[in-house]
C-alpha positions as CSV (number, residue, x, y, z in Angstrom):
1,X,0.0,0.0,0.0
2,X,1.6,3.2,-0.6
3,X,2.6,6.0,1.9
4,X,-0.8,8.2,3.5
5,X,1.2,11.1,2.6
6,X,1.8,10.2,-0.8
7,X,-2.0,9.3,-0.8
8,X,-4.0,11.6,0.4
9,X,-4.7,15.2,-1.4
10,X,-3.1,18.0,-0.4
11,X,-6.3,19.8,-0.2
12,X,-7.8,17.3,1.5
13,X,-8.3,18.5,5.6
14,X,-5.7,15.8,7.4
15,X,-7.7,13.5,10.2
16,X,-6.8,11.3,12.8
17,X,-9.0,8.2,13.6
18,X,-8.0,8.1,17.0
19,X,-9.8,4.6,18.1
20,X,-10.2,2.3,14.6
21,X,-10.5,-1.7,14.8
22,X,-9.1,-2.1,11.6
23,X,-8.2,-5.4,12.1
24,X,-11.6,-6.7,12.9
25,X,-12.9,-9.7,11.1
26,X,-15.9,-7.2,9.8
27,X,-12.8,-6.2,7.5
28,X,-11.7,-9.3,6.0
29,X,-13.4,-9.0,2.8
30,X,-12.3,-5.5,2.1
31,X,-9.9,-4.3,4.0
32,X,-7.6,-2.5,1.5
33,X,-10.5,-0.7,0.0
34,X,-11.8,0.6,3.3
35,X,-8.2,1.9,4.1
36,X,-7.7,3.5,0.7
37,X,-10.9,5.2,0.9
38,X,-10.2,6.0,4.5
39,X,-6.8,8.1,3.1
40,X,-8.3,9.4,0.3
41,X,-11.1,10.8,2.2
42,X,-7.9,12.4,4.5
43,X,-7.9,9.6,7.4
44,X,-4.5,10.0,7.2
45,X,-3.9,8.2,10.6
46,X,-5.8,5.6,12.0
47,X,-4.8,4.5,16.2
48,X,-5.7,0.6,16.3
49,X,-6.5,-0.5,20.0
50,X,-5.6,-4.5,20.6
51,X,-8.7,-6.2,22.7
52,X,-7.0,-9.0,24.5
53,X,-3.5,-11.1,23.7
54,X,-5.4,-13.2,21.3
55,X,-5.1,-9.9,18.4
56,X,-1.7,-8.8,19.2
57,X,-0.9,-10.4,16.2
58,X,-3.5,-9.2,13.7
59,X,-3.0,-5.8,15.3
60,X,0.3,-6.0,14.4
61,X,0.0,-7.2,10.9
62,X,-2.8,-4.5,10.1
63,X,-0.1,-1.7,11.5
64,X,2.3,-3.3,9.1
65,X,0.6,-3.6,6.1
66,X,-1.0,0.0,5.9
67,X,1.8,2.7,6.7
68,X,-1.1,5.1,8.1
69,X,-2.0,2.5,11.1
70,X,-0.6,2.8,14.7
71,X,-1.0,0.1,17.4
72,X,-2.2,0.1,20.7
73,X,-1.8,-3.1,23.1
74,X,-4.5,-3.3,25.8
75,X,-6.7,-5.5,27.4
76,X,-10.3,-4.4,26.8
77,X,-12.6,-5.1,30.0
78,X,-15.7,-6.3,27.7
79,X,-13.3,-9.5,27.4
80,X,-12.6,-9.6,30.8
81,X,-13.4,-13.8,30.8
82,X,-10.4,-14.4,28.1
83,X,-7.5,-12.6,30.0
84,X,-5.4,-13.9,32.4
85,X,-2.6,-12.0,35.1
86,X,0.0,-13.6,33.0
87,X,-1.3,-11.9,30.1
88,X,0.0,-9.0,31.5
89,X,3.2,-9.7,31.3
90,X,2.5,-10.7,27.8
91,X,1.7,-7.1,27.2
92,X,5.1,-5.6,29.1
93,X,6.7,-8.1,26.5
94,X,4.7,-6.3,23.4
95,X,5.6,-3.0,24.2
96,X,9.3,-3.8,24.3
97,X,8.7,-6.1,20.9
98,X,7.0,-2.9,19.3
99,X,6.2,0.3,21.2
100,X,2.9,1.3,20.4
101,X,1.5,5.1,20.6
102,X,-0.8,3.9,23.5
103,X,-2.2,1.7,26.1
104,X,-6.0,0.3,24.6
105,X,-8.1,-0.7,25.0
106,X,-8.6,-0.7,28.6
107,X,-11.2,0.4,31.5
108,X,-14.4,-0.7,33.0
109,X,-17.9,-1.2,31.7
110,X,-21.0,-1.3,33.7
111,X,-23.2,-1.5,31.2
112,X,-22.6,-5.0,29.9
113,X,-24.3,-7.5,32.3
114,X,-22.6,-10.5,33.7
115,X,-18.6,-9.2,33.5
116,X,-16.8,-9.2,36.8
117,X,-16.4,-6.1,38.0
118,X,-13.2,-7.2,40.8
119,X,-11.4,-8.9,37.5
120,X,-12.3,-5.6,35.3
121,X,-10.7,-3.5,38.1
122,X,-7.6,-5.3,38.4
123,X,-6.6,-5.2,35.1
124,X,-7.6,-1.8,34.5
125,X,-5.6,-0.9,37.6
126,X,-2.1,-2.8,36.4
127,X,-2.5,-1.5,32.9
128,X,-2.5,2.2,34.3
129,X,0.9,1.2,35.8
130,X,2.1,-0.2,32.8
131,X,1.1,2.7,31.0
132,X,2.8,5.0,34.2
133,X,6.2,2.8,33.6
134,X,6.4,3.4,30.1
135,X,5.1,6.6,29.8
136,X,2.2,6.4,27.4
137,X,-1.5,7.9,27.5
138,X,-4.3,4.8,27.9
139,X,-6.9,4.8,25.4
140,X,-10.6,4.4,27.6
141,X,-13.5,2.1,27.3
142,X,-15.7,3.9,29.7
143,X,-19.7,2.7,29.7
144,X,-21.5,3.9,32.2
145,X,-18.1,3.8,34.5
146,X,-16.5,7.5,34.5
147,X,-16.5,7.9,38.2
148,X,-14.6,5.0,38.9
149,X,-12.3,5.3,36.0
150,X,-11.2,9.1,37.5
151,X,-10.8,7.4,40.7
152,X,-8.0,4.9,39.7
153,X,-6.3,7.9,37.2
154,X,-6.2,10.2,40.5
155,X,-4.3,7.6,42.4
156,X,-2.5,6.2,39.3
157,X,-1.3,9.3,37.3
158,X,-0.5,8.4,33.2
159,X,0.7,10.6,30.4
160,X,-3.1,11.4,29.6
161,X,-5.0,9.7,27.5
162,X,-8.5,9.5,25.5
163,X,-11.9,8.7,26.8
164,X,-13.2,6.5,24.2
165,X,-16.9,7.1,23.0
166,X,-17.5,9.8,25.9
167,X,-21.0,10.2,27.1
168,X,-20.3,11.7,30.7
169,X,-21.4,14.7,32.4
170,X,-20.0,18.2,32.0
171,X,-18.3,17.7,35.2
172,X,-16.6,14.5,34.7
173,X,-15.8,15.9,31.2
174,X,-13.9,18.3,33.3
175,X,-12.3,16.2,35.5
176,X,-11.1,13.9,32.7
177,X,-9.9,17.4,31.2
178,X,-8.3,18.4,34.3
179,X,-6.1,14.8,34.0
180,X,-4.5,15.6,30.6
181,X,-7.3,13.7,28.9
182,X,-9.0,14.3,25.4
183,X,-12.4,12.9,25.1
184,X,-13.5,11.2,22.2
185,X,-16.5,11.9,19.8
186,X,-18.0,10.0,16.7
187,X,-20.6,8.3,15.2
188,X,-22.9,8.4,18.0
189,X,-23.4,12.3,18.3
190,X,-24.4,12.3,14.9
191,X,-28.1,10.8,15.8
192,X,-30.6,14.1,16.0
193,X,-32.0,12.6,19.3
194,X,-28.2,12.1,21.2
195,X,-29.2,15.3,22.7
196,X,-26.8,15.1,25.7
197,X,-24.0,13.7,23.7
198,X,-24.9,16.9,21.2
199,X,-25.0,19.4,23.7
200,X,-21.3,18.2,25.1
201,X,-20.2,18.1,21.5
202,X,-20.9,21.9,20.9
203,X,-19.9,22.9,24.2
204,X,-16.9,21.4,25.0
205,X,-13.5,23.3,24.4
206,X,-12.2,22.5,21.2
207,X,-9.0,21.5,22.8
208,X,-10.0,18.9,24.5
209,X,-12.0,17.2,21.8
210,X,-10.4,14.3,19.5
211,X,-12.1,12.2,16.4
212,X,-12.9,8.4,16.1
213,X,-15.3,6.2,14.4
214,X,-14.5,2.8,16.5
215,X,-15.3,0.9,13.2
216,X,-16.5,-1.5,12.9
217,X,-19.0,0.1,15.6
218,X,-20.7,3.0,17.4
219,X,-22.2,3.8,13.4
220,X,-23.3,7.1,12.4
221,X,-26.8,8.2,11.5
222,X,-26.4,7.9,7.9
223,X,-25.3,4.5,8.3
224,X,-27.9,3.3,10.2
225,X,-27.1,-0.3,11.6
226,X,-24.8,-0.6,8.7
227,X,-20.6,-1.1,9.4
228,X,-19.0,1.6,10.7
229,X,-15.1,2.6,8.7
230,X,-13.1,4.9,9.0
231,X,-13.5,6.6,5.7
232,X,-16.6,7.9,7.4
233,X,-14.7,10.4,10.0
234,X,-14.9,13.4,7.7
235,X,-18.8,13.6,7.6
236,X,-18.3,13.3,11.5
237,X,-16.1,16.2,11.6
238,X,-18.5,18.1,9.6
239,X,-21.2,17.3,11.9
240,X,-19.2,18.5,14.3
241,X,-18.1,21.3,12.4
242,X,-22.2,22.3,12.1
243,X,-22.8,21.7,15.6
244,X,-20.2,24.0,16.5
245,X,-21.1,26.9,13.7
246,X,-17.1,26.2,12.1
247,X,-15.6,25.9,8.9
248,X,-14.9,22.1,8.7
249,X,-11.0,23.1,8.2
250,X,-11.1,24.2,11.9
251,X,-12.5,21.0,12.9
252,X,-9.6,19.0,11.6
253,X,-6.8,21.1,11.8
254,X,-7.4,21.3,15.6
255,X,-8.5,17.5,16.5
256,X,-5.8,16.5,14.3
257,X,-3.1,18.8,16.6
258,X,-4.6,17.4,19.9
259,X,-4.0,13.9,18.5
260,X,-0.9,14.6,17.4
261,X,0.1,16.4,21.0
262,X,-1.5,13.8,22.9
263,X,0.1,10.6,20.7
264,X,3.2,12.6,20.3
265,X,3.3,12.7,16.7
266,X,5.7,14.8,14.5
């Protein structure tokens, strides 16, 4: 695949897909296409969170074939049942093998029924060290768990981070803004009834907001139940962009520089 800067227009606004599962099985049939039109579109970068030590590997291989794709090695909490404590020394050995731009997916989810929440904690709680040791921002899966996520990340201080798929409060977008974190927005403040997602979307500083689709997930309204990709972050920018009365050019340029700040990206 050739270079995303050889790719992607020159007049094209530059975005970062900050959280993109690229290497999903919902790909297989089509991956190359959905990353070429993802760069041509402007998706210039694309951050690809592991879920567990069973897709290091195809993590890996997706960052290696497509030059615009980063990796992030986490343990997700929503597979909470597949990982194991030695797993975690699985991931020290990853981020030696490869270091990646993050720590992700991790965090807690109490919306999902039936996943330990004691397991969920302890592996959240060791991945914020391993993070803390090596000096990287954590990537956050964060349903319906913000206060207990701040709790940890005021005891356990990390290089920032992003909250993945925010839908807080004002006030614990604040104190996740307060903690050098960026919170993430896609497809799901583009349906017209997400009023609180909306309202947080317009009114948030613009410095503290960052772009993702999650694809294959979290869709937005013009897809419908359809696949999410990542090709689709520009119409989410303009969204955005309407929400907030801007150009679309201000959009990008300044969730591209807080993902660039954040990730530490030249």
């Amino acid at each position: 695949m050739p270079a995303a800067s050889e790719t992607a227009s020159s007049r094209t606004p530059f975005f970062i897909d900050t959280h993109c599962h690229l290497d999903a099985a919902e790909f297989d049939a089509d991956r190359d296409a959905e990353y070429a039109r993802a760069v041509a579109a402007g998706v210039a970068i694309q951050i690809v969170p592991a879920i567990s030590r069973d897709n290091f590997a195809a993590v890996a291989a997706t960052c290696a074939r497509y030059p615009g794709c980063l990796p992030a090695w986490g343990l997700h909490p929503m597979y909470i049942h597949v990982h194991r404590p030695e797993h975690l020394a699985e991931l020290r050995a990853q981020i030696e093998a490869q270091r990646p731009v993050a720590i992700g997916e991790i965090g807690l989810d109490l919306f999902v029924k039936g996943l330990d929440y004691a397991s969920q904690e302890f592996f959240y709680v060791e991945q914020l060290k391993i993070a803390r040791d090596h000096d990287l921002p954590v990537l956050l899966h964060c349903r319906k768990a913000n206060d207990e996520l701040l709790k940890h990340l005021r005891r356990i201080r990390v290089r920032g981070g992003i909250a993945h798929a925010f839908n807080g409060s004002p006030q614990q977008a604040d104190a996740f803004i307060k903690l050098g974190f960026k919170l993430g927005f896609g497809g799901a403040f583009t349906w017209p009834r997400a009023n609180n997602l909306r309202r947080l979307a317009a009114d948030l500083p613009l410095d503290a907001i960052v772009l993702e689709t999650d694809s294959p997930d979290i869709p937005p309204a013009w897809i419908g139940r359809g696949r999410n990709a990542p090709g689709e972050l520009p119409r989410i920018a303009q969204t955005l962009a309407e929400l907030r009365g801007l150009d679309v050019e201000v959009v990008a340029q300044a969730t591209t520089r807080n993902a660039r700040e954040l990730f530490g990206l030249a």
